[in-house]
Backbone as JSON Lines, residues from 0, in Angstrom:
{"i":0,"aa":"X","n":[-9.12,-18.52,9.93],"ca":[-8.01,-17.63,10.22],"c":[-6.73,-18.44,10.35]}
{"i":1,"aa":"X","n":[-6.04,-17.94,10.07],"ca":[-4.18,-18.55,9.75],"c":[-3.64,-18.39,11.25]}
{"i":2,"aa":"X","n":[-2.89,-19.0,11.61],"ca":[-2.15,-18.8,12.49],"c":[-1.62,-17.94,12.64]}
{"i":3,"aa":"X","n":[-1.8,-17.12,13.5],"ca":[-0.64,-16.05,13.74],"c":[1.02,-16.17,13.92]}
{"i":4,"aa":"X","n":[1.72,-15.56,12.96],"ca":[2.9,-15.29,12.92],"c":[4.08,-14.16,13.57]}
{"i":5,"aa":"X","n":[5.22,-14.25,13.98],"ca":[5.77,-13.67,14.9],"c":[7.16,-13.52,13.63]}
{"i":6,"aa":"X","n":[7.84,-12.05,14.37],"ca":[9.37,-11.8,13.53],"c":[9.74,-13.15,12.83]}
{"i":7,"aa":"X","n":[10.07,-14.5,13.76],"ca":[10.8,-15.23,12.82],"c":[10.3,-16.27,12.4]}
{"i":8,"aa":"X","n":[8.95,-15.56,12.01],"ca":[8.35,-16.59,10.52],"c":[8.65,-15.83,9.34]}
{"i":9,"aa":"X","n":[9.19,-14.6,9.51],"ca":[8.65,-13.97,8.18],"c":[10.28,-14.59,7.44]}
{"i":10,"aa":"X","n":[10.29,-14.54,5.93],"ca":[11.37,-14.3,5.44],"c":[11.71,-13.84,4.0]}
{"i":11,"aa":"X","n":[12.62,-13.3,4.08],"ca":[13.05,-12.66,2.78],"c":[12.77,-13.42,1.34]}
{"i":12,"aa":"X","n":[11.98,-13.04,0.25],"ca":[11.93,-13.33,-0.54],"c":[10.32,-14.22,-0.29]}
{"i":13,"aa":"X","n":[9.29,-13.82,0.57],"ca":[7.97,-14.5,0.0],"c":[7.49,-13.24,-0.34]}
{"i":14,"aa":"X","n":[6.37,-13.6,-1.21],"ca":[5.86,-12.63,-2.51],"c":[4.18,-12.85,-2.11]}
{"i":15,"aa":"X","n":[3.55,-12.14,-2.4],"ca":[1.95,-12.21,-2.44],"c":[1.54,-11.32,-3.57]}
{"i":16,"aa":"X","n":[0.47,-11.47,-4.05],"ca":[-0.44,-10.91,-5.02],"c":[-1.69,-11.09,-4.57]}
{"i":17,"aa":"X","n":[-2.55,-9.85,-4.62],"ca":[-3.6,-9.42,-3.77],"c":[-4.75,-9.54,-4.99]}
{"i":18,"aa":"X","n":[-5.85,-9.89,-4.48],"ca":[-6.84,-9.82,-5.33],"c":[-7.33,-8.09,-5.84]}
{"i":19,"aa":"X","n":[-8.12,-8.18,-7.03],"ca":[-8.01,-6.85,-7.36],"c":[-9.3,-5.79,-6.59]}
{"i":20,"aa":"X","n":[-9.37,-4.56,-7.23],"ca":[-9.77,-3.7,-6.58],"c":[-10.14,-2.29,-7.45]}
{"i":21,"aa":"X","n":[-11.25,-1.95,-8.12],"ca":[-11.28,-0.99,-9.02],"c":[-11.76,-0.02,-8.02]}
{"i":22,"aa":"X","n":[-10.99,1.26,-8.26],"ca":[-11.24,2.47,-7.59],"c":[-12.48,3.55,-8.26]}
{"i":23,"aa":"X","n":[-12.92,3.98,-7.79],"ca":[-14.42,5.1,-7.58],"c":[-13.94,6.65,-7.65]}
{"i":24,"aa":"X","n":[-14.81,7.07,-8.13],"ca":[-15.49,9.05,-8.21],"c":[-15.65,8.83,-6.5]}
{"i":25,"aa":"X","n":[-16.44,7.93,-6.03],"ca":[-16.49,7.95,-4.19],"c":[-15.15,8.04,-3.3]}
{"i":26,"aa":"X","n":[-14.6,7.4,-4.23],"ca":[-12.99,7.28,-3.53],"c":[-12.26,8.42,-3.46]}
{"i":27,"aa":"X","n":[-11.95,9.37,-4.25],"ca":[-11.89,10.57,-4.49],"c":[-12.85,11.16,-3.23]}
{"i":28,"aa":"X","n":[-14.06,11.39,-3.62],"ca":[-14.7,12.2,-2.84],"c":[-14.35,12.2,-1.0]}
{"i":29,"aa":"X","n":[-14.91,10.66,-1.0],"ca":[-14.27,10.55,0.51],"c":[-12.86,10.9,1.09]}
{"i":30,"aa":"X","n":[-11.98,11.2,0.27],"ca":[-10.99,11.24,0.26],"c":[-10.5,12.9,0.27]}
{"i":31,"aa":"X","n":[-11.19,13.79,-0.65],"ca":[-11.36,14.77,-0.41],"c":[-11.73,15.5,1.06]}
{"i":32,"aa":"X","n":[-13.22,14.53,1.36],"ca":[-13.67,15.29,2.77],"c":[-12.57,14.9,3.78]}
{"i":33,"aa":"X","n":[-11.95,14.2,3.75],"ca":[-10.86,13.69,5.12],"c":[-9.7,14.02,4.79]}
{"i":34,"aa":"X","n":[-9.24,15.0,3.65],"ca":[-7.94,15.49,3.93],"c":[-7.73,16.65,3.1]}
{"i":35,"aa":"X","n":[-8.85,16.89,2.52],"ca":[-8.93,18.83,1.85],"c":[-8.09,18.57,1.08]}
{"i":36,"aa":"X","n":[-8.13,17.46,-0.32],"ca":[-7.15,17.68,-1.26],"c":[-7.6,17.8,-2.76]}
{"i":37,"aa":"X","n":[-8.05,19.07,-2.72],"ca":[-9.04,19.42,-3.94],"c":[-8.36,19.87,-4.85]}
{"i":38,"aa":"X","n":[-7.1,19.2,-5.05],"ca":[-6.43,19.64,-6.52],"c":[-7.6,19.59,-8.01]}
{"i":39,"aa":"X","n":[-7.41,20.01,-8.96],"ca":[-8.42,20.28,-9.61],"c":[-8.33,18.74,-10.89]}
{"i":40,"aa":"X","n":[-6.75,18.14,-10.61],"ca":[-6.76,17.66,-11.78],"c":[-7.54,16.13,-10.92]}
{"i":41,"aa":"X","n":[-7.96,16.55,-9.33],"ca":[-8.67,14.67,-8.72],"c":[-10.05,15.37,-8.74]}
{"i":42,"aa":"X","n":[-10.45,16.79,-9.32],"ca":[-11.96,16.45,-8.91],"c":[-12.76,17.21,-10.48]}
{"i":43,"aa":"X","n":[-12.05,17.88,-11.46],"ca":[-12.65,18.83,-12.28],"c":[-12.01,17.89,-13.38]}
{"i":44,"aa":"X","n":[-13.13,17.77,-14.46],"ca":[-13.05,16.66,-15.37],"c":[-12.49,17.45,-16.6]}
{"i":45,"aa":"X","n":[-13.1,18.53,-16.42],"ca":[-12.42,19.27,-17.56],"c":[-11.49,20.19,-17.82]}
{"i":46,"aa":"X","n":[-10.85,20.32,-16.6],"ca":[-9.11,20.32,-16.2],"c":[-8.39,18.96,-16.89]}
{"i":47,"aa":"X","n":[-8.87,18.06,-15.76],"ca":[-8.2,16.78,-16.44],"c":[-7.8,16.83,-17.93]}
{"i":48,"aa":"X","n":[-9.03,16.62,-18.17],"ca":[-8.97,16.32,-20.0],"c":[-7.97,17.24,-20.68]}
{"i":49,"aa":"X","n":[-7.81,18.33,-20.39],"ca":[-6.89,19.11,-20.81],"c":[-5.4,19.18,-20.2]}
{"i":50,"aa":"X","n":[-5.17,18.22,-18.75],"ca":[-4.17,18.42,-18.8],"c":[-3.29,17.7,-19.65]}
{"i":51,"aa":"X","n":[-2.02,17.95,-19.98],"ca":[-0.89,17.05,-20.56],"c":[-0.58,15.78,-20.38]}
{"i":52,"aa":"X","n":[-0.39,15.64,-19.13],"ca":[-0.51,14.2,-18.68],"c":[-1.41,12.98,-18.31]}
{"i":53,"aa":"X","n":[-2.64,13.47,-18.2],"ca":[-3.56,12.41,-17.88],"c":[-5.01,12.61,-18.64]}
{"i":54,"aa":"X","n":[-5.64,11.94,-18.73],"ca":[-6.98,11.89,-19.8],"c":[-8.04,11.9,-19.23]}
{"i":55,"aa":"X","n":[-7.89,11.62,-17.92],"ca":[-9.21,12.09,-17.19],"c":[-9.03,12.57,-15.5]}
{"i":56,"aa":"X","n":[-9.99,12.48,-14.59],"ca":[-9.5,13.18,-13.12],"c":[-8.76,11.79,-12.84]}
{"i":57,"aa":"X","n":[-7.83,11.83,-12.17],"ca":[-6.55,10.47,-11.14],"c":[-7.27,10.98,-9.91]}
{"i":58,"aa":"X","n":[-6.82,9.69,-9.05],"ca":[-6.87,9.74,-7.6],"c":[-5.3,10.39,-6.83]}
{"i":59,"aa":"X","n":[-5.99,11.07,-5.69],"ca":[-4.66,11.46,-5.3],"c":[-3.58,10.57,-5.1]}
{"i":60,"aa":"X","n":[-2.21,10.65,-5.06],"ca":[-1.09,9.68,-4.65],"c":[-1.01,8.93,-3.4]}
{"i":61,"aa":"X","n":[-1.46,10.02,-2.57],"ca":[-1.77,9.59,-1.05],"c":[-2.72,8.16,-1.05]}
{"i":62,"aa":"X","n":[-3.86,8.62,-1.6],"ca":[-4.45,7.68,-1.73],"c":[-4.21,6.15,-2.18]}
{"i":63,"aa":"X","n":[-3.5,6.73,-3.21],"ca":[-3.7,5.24,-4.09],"c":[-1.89,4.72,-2.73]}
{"i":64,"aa":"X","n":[-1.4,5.52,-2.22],"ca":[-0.51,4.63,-1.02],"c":[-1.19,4.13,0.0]}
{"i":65,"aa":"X","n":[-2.47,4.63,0.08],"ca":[-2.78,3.96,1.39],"c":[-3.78,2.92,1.04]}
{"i":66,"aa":"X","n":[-4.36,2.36,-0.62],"ca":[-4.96,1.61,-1.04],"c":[-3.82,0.35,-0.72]}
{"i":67,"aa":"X","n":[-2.45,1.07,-1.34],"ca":[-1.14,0.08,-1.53],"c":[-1.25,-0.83,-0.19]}
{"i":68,"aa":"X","n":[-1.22,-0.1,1.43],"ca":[-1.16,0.21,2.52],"c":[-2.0,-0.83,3.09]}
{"i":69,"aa":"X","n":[-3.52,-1.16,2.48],"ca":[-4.76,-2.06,2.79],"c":[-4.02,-3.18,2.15]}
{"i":70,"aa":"X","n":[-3.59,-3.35,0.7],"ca":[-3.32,-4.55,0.78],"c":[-1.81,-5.26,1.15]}
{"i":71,"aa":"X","n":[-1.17,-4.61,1.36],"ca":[0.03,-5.03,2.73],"c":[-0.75,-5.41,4.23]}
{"i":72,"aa":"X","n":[-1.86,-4.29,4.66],"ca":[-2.54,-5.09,5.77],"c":[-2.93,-6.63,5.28]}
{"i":73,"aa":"X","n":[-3.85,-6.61,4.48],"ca":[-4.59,-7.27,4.32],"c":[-3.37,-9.01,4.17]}
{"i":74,"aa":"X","n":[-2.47,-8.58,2.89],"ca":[-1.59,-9.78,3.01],"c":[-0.7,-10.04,4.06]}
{"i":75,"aa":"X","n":[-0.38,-8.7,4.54],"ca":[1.24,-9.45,5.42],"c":[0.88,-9.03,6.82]}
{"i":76,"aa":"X","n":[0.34,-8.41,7.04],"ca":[-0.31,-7.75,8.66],"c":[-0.86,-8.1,9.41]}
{"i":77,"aa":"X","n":[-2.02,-8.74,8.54],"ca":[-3.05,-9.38,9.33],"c":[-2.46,-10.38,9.67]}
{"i":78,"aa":"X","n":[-1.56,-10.81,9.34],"ca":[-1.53,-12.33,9.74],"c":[-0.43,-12.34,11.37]}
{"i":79,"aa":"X","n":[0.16,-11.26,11.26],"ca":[1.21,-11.0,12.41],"c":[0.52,-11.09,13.89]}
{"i":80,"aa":"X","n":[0.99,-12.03,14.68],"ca":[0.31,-12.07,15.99],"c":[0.25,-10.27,16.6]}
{"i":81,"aa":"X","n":[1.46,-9.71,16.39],"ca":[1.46,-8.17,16.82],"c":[2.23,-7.36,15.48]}
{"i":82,"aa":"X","n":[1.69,-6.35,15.53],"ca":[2.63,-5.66,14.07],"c":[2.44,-4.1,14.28]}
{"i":83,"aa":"X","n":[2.75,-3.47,13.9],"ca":[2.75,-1.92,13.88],"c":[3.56,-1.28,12.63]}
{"i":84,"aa":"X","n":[2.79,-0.31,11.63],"ca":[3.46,0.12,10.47],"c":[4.55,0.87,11.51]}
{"i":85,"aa":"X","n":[5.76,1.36,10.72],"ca":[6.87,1.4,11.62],"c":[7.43,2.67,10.48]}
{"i":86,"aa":"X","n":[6.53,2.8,9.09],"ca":[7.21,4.12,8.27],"c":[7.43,3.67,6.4]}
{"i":87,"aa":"X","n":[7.73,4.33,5.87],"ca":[8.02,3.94,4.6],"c":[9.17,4.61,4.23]}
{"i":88,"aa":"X","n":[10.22,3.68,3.89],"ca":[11.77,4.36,3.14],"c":[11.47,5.0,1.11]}
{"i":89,"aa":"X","n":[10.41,4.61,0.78],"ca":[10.38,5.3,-0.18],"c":[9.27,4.91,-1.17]}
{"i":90,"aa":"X","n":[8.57,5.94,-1.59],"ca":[7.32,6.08,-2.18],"c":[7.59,6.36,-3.23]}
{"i":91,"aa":"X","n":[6.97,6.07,-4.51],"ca":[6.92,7.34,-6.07],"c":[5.84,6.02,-6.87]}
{"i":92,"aa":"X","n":[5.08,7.66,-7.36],"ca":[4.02,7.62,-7.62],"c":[4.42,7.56,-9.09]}
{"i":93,"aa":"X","n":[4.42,6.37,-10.16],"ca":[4.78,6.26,-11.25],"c":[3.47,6.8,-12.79]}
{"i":94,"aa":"X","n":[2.67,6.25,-12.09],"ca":[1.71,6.14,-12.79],"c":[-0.09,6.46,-12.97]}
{"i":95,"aa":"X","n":[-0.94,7.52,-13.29],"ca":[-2.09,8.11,-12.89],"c":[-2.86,7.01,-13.34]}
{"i":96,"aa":"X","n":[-3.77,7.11,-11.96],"ca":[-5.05,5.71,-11.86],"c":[-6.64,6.87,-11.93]}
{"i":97,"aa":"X","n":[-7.42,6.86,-12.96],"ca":[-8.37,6.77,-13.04],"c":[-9.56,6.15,-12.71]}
{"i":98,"aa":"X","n":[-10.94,6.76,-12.0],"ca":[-11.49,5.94,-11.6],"c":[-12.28,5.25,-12.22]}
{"i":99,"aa":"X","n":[-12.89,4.21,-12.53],"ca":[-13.11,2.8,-12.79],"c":[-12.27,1.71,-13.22]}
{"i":100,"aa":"X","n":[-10.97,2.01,-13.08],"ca":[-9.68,1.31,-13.33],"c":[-9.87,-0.1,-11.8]}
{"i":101,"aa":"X","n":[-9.04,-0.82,-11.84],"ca":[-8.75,-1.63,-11.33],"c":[-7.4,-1.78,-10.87]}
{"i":102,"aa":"X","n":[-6.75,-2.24,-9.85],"ca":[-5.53,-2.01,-9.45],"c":[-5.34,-3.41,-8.41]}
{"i":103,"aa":"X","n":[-4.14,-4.01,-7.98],"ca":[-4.11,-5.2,-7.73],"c":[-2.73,-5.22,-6.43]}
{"i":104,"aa":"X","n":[-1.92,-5.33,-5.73],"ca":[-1.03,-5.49,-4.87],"c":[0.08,-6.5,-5.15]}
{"i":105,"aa":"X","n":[1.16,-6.43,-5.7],"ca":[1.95,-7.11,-5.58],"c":[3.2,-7.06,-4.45]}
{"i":106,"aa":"X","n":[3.61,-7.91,-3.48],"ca":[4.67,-7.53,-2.51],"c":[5.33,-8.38,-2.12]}
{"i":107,"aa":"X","n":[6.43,-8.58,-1.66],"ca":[7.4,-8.72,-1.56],"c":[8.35,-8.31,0.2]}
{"i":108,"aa":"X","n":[8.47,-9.93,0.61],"ca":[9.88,-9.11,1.86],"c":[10.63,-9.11,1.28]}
{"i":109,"aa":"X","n":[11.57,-7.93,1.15],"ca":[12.83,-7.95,1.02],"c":[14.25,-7.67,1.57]}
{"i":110,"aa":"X","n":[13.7,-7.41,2.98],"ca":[14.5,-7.63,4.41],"c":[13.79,-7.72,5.53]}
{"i":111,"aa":"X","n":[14.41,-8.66,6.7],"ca":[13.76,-8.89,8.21],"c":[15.21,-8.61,8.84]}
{"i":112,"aa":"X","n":[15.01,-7.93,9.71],"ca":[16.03,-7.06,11.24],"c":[15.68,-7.2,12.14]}
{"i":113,"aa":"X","n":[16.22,-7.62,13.08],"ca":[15.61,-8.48,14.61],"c":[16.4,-6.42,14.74]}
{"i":114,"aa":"X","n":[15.24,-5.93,15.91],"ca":[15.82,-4.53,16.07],"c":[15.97,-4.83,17.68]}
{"i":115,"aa":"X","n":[15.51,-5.47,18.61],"ca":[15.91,-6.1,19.93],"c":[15.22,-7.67,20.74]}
{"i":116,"aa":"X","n":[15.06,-7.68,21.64],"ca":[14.7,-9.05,21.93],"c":[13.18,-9.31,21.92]}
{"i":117,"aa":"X","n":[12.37,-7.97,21.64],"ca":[11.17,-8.02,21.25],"c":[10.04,-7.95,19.82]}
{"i":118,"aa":"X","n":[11.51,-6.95,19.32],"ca":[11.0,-6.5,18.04],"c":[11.9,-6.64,16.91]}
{"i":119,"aa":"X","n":[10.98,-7.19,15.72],"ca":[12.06,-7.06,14.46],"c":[11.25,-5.98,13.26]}
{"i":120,"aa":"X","n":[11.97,-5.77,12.47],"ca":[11.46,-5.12,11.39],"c":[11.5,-6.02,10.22]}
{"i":121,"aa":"X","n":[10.11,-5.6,9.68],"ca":[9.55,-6.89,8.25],"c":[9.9,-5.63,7.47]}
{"i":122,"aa":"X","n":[10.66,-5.9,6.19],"ca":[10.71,-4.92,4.72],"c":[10.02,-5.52,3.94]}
{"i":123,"aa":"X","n":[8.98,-4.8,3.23],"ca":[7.9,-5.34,1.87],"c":[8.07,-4.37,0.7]}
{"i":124,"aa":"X","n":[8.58,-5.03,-0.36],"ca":[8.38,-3.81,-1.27],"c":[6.68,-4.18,-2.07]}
{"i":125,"aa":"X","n":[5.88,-3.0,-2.0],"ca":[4.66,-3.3,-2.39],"c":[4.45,-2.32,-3.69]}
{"i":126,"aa":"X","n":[4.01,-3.06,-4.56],"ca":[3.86,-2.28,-5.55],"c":[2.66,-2.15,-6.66]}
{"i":127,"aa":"X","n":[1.68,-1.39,-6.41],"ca":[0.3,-1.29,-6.99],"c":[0.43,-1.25,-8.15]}
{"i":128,"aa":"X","n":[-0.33,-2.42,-9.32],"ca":[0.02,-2.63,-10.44],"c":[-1.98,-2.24,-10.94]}
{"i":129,"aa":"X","n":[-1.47,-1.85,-11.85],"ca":[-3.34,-1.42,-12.84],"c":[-3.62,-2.2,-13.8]}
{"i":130,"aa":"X","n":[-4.37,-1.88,-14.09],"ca":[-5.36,-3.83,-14.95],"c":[-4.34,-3.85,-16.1]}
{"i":131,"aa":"X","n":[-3.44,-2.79,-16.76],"ca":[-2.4,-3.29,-18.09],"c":[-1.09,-3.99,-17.43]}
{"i":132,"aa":"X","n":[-0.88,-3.56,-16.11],"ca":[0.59,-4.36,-15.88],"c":[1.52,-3.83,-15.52]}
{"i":133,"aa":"X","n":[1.36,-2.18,-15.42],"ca":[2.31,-1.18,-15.24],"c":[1.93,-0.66,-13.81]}
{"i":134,"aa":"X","n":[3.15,-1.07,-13.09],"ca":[3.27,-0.21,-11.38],"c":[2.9,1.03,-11.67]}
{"i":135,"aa":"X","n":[1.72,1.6,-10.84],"ca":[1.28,2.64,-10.2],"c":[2.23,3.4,-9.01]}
{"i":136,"aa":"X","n":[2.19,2.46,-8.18],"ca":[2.93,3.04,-7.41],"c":[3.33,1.73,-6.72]}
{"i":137,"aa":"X","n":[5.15,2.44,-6.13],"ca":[5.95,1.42,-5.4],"c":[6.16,1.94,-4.08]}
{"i":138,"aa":"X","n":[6.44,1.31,-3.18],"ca":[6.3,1.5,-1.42],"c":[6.78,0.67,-0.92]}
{"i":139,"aa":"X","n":[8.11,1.05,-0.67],"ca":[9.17,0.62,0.27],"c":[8.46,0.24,1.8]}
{"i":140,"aa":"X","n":[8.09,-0.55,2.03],"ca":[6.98,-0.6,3.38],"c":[7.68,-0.89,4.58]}
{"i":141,"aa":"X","n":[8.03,-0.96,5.97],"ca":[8.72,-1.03,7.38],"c":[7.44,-1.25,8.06]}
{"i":142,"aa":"X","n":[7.23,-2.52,8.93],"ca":[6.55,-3.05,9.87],"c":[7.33,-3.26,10.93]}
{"i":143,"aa":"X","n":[7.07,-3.13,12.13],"ca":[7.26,-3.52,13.45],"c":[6.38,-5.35,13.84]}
{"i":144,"aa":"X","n":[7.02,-5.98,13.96],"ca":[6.69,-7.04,14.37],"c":[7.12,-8.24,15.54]}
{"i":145,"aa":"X","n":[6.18,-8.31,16.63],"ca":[6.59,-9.02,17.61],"c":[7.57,-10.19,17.39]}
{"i":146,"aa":"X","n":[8.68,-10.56,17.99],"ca":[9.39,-11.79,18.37],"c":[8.52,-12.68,18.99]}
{"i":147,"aa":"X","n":[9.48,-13.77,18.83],"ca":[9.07,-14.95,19.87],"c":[8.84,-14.59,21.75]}
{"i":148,"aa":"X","n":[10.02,-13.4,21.74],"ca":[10.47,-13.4,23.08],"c":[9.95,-11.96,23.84]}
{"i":149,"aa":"X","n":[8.65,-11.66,22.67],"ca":[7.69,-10.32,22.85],"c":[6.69,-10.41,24.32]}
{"i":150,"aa":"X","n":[7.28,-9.84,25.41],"ca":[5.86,-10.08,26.72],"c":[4.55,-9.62,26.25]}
{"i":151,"aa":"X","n":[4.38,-9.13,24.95],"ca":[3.04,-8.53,25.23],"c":[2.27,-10.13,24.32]}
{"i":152,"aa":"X","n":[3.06,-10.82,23.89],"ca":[2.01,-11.99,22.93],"c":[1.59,-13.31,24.27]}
């Protein structure tokens, strides 16, 4: 395990790339039972195929943000002695991910804000890229992250 890091380690302009991650028919499903989102074009194959835009069932958007979401934990979160997601300034869903596709995390700080003598805010732009190279989806990301001068560390 890495050392834990506080507000003013982080800084503008480090980048990570996440190892990859091919998404599932399970992923969907589970995903279905925990948030009733049975649009027809994430679960009926032969909707899909016929719709205009995509060639087979996609995973919901939600989803594939909160896949985005694991690997921002996973790169920039985990490592924070204290952290708390704090919100997202802006989401869009560029691109439909099919399941047995593969998808990967690329991110980015691209601002840190000391917000008082305890807390600063980390900016990540994270952006889920699919096995050709083309962003899926981008996510303006906002973390809460302890200072040096945090009583609770």
């Amino acid at each position: 395990m890495s050392e834990q890091r506080v507000f003013e380690d982080f800084e503008t302009g480090e980048q990570y790339e996440t190892d990859g991650r091919t998404v599932t028919d399970s992923d969907i499903r589970l995903f279905v039972g925990a948030s009733g989102s049975t649009d027809p074009i994430h679960i009926d194959r032969a909707y899909a195929t016929d719709h205009p835009l995509v060639e087979d069932v996609v995973l919901q958007g939600t989803l594939l943000l909160g896949i985005a979401d694991g690997f921002l934990v996973d790169a920039v979160a985990s490592d924070a002695a204290l952290a708390m997601n704090y919100g997202h300034d802006d989401v869009r869903y560029l691109e439909a991910v099919s399941p047995g596709e593969t998808v990967h995390g690329e991110i980015e700080i691209t601002a840190t804000e000391r917000r008082n003598e305890e807390w600063g805010l980390v900016t990540a732009r994270v952006e889920l890229v699919n096995e050709e190279g083309a962003v899926a989806v981008v996510d303006v990301h906002n973390l809460l992250v302890a200072t040096t001068d945090n009583g609770a560390l």
